[in-house]
PyMOL commands that place a pseudoatom at each C-alpha (Angstrom):
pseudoatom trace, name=CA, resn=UNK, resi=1, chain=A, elem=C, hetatm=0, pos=[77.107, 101.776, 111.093]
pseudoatom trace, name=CA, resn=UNK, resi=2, chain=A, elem=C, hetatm=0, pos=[79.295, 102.418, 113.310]
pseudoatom trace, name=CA, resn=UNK, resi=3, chain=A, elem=C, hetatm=0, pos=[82.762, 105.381, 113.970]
pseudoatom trace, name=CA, resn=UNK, resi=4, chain=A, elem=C, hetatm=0, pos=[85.862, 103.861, 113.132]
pseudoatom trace, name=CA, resn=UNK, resi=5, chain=A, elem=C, hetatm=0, pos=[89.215, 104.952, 115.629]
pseudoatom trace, name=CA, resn=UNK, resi=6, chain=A, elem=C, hetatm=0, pos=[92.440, 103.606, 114.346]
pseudoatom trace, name=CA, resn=UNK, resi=7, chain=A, elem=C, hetatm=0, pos=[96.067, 104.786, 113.691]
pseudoatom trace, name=CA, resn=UNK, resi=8, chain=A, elem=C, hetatm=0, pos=[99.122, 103.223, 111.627]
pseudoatom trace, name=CA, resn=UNK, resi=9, chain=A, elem=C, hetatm=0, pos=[102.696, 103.220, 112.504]
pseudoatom trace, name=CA, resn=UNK, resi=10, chain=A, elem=C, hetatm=0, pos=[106.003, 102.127, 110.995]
pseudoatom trace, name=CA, resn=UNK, resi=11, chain=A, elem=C, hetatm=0, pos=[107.174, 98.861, 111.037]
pseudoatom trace, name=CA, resn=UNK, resi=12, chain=A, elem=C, hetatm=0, pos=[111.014, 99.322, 111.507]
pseudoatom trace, name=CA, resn=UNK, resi=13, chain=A, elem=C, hetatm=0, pos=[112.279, 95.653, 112.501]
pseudoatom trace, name=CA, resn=UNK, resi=14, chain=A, elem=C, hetatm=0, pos=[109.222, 93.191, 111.317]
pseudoatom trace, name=CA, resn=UNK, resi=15, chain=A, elem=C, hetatm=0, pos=[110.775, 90.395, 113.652]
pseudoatom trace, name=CA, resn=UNK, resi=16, chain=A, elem=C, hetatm=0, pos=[110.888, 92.528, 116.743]
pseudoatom trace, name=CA, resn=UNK, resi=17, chain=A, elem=C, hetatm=0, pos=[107.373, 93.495, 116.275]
pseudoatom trace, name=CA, resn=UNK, resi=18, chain=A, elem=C, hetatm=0, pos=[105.919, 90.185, 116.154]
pseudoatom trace, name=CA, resn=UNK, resi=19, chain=A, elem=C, hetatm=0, pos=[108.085, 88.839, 119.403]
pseudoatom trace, name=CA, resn=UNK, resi=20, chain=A, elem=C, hetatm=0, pos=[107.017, 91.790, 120.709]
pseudoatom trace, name=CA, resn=UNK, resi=21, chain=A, elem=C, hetatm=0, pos=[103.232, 91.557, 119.858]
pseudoatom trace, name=CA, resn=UNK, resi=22, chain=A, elem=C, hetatm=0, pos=[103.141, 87.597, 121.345]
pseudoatom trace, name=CA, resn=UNK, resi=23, chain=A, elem=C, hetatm=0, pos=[105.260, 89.013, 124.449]
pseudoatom trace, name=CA, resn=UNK, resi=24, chain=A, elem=C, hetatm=0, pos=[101.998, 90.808, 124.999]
pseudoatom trace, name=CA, resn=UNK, resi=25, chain=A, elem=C, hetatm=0, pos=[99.398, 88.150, 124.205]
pseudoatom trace, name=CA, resn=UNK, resi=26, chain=A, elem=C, hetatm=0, pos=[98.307, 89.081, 121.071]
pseudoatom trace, name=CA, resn=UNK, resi=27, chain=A, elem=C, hetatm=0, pos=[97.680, 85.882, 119.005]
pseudoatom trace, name=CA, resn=UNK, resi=28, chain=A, elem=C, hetatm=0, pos=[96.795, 85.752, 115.068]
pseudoatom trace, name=CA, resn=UNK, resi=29, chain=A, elem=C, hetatm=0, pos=[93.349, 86.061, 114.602]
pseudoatom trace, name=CA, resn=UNK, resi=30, chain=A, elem=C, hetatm=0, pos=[93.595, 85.173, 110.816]
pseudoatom trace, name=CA, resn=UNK, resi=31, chain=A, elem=C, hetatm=0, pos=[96.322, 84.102, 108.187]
pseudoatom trace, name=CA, resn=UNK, resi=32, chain=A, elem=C, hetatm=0, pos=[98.520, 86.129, 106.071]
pseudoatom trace, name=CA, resn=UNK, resi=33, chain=A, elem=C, hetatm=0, pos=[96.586, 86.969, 103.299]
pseudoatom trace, name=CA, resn=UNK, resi=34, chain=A, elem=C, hetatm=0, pos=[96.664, 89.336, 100.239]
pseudoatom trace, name=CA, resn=UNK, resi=35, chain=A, elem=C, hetatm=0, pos=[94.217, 92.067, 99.987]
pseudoatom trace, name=CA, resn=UNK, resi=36, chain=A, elem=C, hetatm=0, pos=[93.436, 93.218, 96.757]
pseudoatom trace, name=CA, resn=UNK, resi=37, chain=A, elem=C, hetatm=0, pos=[91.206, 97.028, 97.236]
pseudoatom trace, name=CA, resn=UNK, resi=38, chain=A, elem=C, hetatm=0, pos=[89.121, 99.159, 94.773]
pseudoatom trace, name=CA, resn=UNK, resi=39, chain=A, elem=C, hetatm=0, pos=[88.554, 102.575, 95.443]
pseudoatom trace, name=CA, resn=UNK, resi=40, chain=A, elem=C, hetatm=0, pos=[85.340, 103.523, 93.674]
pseudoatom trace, name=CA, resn=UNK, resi=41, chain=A, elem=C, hetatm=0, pos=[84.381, 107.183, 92.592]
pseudoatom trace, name=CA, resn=UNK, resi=42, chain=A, elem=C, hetatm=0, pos=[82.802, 109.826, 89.940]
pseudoatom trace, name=CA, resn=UNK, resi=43, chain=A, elem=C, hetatm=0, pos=[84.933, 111.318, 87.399]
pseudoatom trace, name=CA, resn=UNK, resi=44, chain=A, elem=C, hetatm=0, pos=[85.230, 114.720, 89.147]
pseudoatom trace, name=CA, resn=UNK, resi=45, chain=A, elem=C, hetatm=0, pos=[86.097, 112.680, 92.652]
pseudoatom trace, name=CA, resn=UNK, resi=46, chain=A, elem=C, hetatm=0, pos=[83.704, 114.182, 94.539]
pseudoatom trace, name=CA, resn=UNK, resi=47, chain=A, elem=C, hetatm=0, pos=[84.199, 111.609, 97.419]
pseudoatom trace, name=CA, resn=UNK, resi=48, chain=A, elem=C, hetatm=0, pos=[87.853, 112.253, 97.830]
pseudoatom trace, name=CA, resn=UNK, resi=49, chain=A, elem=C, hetatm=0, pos=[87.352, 116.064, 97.772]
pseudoatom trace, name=CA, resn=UNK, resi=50, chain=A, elem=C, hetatm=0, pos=[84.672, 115.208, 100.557]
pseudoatom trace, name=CA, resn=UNK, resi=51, chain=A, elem=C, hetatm=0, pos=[87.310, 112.548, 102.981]
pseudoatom trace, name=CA, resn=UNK, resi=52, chain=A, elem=C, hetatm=0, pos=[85.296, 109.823, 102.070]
pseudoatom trace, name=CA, resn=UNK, resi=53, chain=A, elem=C, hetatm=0, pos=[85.524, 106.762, 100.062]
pseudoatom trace, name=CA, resn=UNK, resi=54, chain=A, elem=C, hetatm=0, pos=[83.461, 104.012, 98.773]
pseudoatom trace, name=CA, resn=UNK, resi=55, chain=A, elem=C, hetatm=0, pos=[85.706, 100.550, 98.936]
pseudoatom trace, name=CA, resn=UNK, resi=56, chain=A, elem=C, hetatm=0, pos=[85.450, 97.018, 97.498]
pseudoatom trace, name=CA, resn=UNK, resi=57, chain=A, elem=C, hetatm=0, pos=[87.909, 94.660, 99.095]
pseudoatom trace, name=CA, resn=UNK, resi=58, chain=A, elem=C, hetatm=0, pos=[88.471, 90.974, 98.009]
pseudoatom trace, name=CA, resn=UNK, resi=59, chain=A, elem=C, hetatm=0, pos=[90.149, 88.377, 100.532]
pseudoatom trace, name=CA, resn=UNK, resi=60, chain=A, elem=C, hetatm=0, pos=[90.143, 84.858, 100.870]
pseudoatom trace, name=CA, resn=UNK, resi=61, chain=A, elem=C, hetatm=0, pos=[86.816, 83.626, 101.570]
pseudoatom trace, name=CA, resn=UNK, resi=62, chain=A, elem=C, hetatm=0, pos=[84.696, 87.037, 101.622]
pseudoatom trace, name=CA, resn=UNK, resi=63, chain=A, elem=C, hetatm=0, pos=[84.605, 90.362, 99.580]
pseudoatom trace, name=CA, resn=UNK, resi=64, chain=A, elem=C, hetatm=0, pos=[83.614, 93.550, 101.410]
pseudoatom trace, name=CA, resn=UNK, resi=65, chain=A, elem=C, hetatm=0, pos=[81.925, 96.763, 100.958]
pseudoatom trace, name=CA, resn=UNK, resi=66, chain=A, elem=C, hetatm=0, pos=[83.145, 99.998, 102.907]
pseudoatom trace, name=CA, resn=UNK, resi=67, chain=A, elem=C, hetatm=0, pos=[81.896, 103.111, 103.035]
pseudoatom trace, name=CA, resn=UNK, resi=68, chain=A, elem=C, hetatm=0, pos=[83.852, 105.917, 105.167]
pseudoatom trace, name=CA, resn=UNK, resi=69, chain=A, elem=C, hetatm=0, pos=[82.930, 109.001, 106.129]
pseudoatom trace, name=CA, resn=UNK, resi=70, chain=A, elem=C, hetatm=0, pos=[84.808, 112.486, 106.484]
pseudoatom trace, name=CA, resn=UNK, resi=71, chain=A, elem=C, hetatm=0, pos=[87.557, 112.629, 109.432]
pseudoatom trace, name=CA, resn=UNK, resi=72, chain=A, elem=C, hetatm=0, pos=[85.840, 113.528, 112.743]
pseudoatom trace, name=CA, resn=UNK, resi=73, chain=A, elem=C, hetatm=0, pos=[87.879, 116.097, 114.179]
pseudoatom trace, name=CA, resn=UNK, resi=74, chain=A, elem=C, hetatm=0, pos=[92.021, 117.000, 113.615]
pseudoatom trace, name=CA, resn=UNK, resi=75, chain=A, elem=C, hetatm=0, pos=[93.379, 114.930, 116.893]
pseudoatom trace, name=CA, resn=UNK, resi=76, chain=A, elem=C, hetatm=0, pos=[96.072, 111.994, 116.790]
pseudoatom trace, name=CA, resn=UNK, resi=77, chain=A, elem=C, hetatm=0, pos=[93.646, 109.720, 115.798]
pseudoatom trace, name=CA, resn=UNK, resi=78, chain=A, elem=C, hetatm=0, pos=[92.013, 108.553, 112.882]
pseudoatom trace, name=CA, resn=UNK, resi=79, chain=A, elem=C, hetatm=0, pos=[87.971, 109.038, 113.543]
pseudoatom trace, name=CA, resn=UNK, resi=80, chain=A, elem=C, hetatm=0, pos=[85.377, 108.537, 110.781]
pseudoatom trace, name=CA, resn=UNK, resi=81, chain=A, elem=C, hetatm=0, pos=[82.005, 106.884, 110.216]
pseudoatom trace, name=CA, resn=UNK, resi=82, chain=A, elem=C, hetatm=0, pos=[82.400, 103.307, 108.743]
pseudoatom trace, name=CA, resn=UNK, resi=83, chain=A, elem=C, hetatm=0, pos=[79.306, 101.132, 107.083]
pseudoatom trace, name=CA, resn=UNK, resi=84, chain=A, elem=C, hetatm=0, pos=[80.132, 97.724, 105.944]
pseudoatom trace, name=CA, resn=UNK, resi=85, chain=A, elem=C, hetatm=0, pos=[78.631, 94.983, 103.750]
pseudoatom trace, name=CA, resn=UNK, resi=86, chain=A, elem=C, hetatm=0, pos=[79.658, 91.347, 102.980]
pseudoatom trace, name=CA, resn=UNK, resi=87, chain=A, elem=C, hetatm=0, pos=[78.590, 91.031, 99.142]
pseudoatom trace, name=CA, resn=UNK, resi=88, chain=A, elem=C, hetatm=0, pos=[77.296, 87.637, 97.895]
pseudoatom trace, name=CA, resn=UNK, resi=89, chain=A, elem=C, hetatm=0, pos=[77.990, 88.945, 94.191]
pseudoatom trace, name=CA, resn=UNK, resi=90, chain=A, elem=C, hetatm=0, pos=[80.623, 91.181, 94.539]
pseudoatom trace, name=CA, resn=UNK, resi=91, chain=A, elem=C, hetatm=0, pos=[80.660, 91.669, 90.212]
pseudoatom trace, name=CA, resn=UNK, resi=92, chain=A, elem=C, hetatm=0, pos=[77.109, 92.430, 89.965]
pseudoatom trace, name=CA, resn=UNK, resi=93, chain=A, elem=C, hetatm=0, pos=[78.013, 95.504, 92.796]
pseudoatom trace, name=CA, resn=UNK, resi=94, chain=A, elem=C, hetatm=0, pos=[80.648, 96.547, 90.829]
pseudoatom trace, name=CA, resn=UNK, resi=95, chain=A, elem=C, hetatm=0, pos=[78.334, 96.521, 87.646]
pseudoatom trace, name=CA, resn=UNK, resi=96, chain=A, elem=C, hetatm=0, pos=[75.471, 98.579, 89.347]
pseudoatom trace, name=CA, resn=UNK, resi=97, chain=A, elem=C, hetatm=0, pos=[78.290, 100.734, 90.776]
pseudoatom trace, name=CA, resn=UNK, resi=98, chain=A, elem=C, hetatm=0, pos=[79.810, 101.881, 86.898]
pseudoatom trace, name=CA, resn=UNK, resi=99, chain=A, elem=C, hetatm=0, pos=[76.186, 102.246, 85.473]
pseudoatom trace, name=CA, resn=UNK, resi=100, chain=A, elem=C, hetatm=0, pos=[75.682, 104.962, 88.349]
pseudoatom trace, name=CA, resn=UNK, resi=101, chain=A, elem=C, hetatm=0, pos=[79.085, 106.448, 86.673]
pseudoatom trace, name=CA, resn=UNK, resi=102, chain=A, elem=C, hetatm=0, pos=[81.258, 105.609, 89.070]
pseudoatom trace, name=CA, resn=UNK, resi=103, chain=A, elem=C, hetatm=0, pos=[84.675, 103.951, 88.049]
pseudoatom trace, name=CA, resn=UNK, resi=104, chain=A, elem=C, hetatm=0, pos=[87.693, 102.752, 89.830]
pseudoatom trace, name=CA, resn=UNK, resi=105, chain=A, elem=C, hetatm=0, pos=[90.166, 105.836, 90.988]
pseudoatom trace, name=CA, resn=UNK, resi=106, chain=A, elem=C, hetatm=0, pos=[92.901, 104.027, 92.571]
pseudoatom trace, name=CA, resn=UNK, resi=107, chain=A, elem=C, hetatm=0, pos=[93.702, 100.451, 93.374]
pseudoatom trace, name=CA, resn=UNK, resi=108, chain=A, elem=C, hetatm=0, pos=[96.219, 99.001, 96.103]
pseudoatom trace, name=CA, resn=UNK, resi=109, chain=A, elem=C, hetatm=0, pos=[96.706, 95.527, 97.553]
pseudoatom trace, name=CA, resn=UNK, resi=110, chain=A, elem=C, hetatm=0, pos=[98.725, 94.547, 100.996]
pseudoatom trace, name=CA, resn=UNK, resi=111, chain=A, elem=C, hetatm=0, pos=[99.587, 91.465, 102.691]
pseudoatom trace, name=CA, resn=UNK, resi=112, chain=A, elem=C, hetatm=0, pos=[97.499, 91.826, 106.121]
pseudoatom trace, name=CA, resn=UNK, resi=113, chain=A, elem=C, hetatm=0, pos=[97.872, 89.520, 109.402]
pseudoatom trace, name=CA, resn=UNK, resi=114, chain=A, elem=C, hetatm=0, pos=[95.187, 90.555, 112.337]
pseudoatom trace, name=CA, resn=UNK, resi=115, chain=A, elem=C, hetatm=0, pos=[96.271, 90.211, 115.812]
pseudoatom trace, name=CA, resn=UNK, resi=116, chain=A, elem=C, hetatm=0, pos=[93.853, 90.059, 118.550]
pseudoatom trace, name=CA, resn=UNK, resi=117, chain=A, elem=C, hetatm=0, pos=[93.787, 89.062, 122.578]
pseudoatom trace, name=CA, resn=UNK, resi=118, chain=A, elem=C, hetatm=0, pos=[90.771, 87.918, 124.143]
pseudoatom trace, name=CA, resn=UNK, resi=119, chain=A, elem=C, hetatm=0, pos=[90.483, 90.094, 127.089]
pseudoatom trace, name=CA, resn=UNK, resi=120, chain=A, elem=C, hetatm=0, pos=[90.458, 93.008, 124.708]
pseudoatom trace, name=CA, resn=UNK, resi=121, chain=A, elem=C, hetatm=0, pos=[87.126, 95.175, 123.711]
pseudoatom trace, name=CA, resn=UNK, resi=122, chain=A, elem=C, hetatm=0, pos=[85.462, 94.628, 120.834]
pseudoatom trace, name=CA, resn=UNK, resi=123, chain=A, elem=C, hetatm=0, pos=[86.645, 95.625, 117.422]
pseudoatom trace, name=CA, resn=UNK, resi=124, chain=A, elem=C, hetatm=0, pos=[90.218, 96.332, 119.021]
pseudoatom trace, name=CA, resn=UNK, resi=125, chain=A, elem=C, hetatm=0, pos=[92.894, 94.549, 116.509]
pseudoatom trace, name=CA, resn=UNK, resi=126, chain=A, elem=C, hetatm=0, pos=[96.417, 94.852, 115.552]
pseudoatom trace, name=CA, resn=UNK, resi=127, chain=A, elem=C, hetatm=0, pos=[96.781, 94.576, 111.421]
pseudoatom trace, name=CA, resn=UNK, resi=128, chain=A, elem=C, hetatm=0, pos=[100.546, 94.077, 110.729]
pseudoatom trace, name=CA, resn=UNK, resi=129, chain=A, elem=C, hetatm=0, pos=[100.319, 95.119, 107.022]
pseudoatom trace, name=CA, resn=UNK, resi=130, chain=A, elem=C, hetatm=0, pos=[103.166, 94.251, 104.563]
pseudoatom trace, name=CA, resn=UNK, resi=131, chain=A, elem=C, hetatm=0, pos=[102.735, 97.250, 101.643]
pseudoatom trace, name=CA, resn=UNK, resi=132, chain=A, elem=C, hetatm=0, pos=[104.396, 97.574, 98.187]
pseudoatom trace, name=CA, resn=UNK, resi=133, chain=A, elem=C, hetatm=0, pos=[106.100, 100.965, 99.876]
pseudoatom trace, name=CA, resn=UNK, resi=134, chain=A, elem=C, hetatm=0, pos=[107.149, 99.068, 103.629]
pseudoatom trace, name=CA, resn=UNK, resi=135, chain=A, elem=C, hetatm=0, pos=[105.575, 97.714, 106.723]
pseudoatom trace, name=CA, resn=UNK, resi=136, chain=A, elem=C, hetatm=0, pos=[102.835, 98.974, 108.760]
pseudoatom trace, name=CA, resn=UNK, resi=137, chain=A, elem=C, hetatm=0, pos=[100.656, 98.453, 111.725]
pseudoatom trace, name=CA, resn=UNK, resi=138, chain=A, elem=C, hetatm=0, pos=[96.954, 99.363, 111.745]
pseudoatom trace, name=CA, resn=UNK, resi=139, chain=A, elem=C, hetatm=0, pos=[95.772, 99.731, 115.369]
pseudoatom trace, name=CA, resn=UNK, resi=140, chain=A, elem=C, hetatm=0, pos=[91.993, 100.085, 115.621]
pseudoatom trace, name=CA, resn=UNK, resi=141, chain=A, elem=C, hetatm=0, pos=[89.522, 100.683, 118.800]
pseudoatom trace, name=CA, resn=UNK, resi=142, chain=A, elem=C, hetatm=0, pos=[88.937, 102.811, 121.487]
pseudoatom trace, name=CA, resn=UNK, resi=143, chain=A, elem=C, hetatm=0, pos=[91.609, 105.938, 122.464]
pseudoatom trace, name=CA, resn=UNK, resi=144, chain=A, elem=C, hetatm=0, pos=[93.254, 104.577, 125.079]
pseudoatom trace, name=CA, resn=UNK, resi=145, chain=A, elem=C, hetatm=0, pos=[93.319, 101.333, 124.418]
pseudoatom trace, name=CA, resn=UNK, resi=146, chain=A, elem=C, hetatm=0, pos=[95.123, 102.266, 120.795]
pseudoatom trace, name=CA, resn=UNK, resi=147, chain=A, elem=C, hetatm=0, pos=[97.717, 104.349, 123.489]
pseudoatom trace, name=CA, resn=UNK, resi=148, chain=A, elem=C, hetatm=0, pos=[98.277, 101.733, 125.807]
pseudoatom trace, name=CA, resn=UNK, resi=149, chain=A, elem=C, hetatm=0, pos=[98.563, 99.322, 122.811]
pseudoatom trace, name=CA, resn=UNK, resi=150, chain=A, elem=C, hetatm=0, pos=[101.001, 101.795, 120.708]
pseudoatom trace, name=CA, resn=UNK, resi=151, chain=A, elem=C, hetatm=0, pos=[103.265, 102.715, 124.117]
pseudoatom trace, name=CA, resn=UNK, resi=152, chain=A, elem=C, hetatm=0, pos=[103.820, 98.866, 125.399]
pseudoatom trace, name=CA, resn=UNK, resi=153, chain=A, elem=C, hetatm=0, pos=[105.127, 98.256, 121.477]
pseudoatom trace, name=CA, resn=UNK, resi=154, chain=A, elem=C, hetatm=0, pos=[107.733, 101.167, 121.900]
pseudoatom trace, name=CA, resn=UNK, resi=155, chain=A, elem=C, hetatm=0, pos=[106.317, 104.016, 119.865]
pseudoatom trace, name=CA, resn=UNK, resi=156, chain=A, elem=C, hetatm=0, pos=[105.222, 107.589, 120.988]
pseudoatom trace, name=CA, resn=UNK, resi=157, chain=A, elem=C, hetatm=0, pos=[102.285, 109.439, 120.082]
pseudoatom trace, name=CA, resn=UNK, resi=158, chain=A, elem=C, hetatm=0, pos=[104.615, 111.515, 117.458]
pseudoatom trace, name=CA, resn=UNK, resi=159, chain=A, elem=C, hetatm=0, pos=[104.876, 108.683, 115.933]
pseudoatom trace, name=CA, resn=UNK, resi=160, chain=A, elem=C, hetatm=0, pos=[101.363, 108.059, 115.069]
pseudoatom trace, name=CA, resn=UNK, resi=161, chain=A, elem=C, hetatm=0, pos=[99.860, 108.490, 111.551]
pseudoatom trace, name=CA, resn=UNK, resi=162, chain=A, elem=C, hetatm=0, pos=[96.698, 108.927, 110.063]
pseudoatom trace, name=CA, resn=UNK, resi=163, chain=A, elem=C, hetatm=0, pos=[97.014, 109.806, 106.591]
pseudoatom trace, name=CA, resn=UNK, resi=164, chain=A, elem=C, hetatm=0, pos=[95.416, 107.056, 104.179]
pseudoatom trace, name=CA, resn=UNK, resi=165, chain=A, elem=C, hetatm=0, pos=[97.464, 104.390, 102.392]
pseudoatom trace, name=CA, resn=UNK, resi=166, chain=A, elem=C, hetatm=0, pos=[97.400, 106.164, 99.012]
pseudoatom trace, name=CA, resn=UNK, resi=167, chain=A, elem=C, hetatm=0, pos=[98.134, 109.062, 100.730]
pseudoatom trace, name=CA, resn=UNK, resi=168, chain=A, elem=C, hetatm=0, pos=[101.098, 107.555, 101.862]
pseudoatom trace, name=CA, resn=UNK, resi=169, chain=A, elem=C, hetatm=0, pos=[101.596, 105.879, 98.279]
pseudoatom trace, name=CA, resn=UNK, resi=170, chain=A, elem=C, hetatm=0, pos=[101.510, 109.466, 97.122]
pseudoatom trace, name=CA, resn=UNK, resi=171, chain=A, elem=C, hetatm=0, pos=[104.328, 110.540, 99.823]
pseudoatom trace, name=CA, resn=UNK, resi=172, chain=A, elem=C, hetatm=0, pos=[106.212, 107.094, 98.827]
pseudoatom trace, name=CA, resn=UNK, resi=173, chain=A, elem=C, hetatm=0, pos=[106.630, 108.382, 95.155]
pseudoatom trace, name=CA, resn=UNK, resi=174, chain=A, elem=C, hetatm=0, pos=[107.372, 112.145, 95.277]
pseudoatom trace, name=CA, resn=UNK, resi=175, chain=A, elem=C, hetatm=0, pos=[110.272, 110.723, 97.585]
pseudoatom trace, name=CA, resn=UNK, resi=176, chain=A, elem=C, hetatm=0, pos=[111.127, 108.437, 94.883]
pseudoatom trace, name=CA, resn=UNK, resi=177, chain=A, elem=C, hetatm=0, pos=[110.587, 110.470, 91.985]
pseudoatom trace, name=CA, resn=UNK, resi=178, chain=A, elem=C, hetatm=0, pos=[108.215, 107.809, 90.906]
pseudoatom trace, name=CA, resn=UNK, resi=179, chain=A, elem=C, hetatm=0, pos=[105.081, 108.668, 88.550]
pseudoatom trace, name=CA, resn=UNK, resi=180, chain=A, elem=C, hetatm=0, pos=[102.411, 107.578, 90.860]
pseudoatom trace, name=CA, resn=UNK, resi=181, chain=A, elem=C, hetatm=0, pos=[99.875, 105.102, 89.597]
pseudoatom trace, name=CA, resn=UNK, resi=182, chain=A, elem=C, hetatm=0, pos=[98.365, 102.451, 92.248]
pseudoatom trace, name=CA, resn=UNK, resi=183, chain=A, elem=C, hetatm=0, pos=[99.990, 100.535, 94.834]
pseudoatom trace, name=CA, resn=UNK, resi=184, chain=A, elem=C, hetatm=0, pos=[99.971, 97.509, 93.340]
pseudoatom trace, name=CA, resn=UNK, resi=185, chain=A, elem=C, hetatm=0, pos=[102.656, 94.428, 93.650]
pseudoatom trace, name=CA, resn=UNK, resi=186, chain=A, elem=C, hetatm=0, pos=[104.324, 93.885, 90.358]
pseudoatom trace, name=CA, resn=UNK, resi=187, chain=A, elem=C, hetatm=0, pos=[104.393, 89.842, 90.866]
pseudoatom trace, name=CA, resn=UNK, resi=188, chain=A, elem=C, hetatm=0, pos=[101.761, 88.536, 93.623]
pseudoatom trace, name=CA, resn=UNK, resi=189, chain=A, elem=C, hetatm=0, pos=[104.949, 86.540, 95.258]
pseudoatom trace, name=CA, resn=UNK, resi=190, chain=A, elem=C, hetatm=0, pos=[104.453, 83.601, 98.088]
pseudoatom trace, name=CA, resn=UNK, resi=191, chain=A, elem=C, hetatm=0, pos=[106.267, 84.007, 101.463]
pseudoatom trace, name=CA, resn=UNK, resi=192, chain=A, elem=C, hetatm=0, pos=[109.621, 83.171, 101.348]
pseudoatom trace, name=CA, resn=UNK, resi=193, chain=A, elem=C, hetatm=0, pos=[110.293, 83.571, 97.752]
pseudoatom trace, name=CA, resn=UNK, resi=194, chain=A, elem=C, hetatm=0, pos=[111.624, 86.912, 97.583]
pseudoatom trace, name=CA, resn=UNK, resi=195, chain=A, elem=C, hetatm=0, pos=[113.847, 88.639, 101.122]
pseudoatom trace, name=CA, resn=UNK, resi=196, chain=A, elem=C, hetatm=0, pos=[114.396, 86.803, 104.016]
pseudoatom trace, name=CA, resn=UNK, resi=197, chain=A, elem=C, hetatm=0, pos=[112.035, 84.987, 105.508]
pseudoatom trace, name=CA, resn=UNK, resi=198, chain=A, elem=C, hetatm=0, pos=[110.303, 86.220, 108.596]
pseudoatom trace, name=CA, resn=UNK, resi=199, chain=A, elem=C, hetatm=0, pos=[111.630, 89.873, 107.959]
pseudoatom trace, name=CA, resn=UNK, resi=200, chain=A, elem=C, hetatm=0, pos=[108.172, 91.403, 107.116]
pseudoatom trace, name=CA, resn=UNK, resi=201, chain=A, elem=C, hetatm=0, pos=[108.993, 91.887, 103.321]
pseudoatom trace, name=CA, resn=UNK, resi=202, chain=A, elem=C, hetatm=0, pos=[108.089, 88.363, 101.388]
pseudoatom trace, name=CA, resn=UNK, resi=203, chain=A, elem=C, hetatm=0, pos=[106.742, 88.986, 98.065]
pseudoatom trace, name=CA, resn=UNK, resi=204, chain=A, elem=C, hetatm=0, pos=[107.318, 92.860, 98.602]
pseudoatom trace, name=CA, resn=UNK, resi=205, chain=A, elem=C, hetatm=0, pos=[108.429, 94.988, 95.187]
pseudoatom trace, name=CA, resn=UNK, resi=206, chain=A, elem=C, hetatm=0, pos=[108.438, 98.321, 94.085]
pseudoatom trace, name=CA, resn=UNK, resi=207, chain=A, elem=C, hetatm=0, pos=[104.687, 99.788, 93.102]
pseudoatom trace, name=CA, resn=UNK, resi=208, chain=A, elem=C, hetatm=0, pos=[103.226, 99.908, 89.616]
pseudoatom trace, name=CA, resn=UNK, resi=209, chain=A, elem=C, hetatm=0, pos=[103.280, 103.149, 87.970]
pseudoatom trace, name=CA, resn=UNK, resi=210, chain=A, elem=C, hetatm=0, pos=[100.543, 101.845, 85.748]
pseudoatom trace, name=CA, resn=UNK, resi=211, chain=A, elem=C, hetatm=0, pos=[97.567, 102.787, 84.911]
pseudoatom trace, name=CA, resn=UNK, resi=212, chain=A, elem=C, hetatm=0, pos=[97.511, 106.494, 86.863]
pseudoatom trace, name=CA, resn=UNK, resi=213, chain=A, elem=C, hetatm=0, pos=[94.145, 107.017, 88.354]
for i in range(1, 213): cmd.bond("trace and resi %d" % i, "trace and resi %d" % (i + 1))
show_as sticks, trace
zoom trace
């Protein structure tokens, strides 16, 4: 177990961002890779009246469970209590999970590339996340390493955000005038095939409004 500091911000030029994240030292610490995520709850969602959530992610090569806690506290950052498990049979999980009457209440997937450097503390990262509703960072670790981090990429603490990704799915679609479902990609595209290439945006599409939670 252990408490979980992060923001996100808005990606506004995807190029500039990366050039801007190497300038720094930040290197990839993994590949581009889709997430696919499950949020679990009970019919009556007591975990999302709560601020917590109960998560199954898939990726390449591992599938995760996450529980987090309420927010700690109404600063500029993030803060909750995070427990994580690697599952070795992530369908027998999500069997034990619907026979305690749980069932999935929203689903969203993202393209995510982690950026670390070395000399950096431990759990600190940079996600660049590429979202069916735009581009996002996801900076995560201690306070003032996220505002040293944040202010040497250009962006000012007014900038910061904390609300969730279906949160900002929610925002995304009232904008819109979209019927919200989950933020899903329509076609799971390869770089390059769709927009430019480079630009932050490969494979991107509108979400589905399928299947409301």
């Amino acid at each position: 177990m252990r408490r979980e500091i992060e923001i996100k911000l808005p990606v506004h030029d995807a190029r500039a961002l990366r050039r801007r994240l190497n300038e720094l030292g930040f290197r990839r610490a993994s590949k581009r890779h889709l997430e696919r995520n499950l949020l679990f709850d009970f019919a009556d969602r007591p975990l999302r009246r709560k601020g917590s959530l109960l998560r199954l992610r898939s990726e390449p090569g591992r599938t995760l469970l996450t529980f987090k806690g309420p927010r700690i506290g109404s600063g500029r950052f993030k803060e909750r209590v995070e427990i994580e498990a690697r599952l070795r049979d992530p369908a027998a999980v999500t069997g034990i999970l619907e026979h305690l009457g749980m069932g999935v209440a929203f689903r969203y997937e993202k393209y995510r590339t982690l950026y670390r450097r070395n000399s950096d503390p431990l759990h600190a990262e940079v996600a660049f996340d590429e979202t069916p509703i735009g581009v996002y960072l996801e900076i995560e670790g201690p306070k003032r390493w996220i505002d040293k981090v944040a202010r040497e990429l250009g962006y000012a603490p007014r900038e910061y955000i904390t609300a969730s990704y279906g949160r900002l799915y929610l925002g995304w679609c009232k904008a819109h005038r979209q019927e919200a479902g989950d933020m899903v990609f329509r076609t799971n595209l390869v770089r390059g095939r769709t927009g430019k290439s480079g630009d932050g945006n490969e494979g991107l599409t509108k979400p589905s409004a399928a299947a409301r939670a």
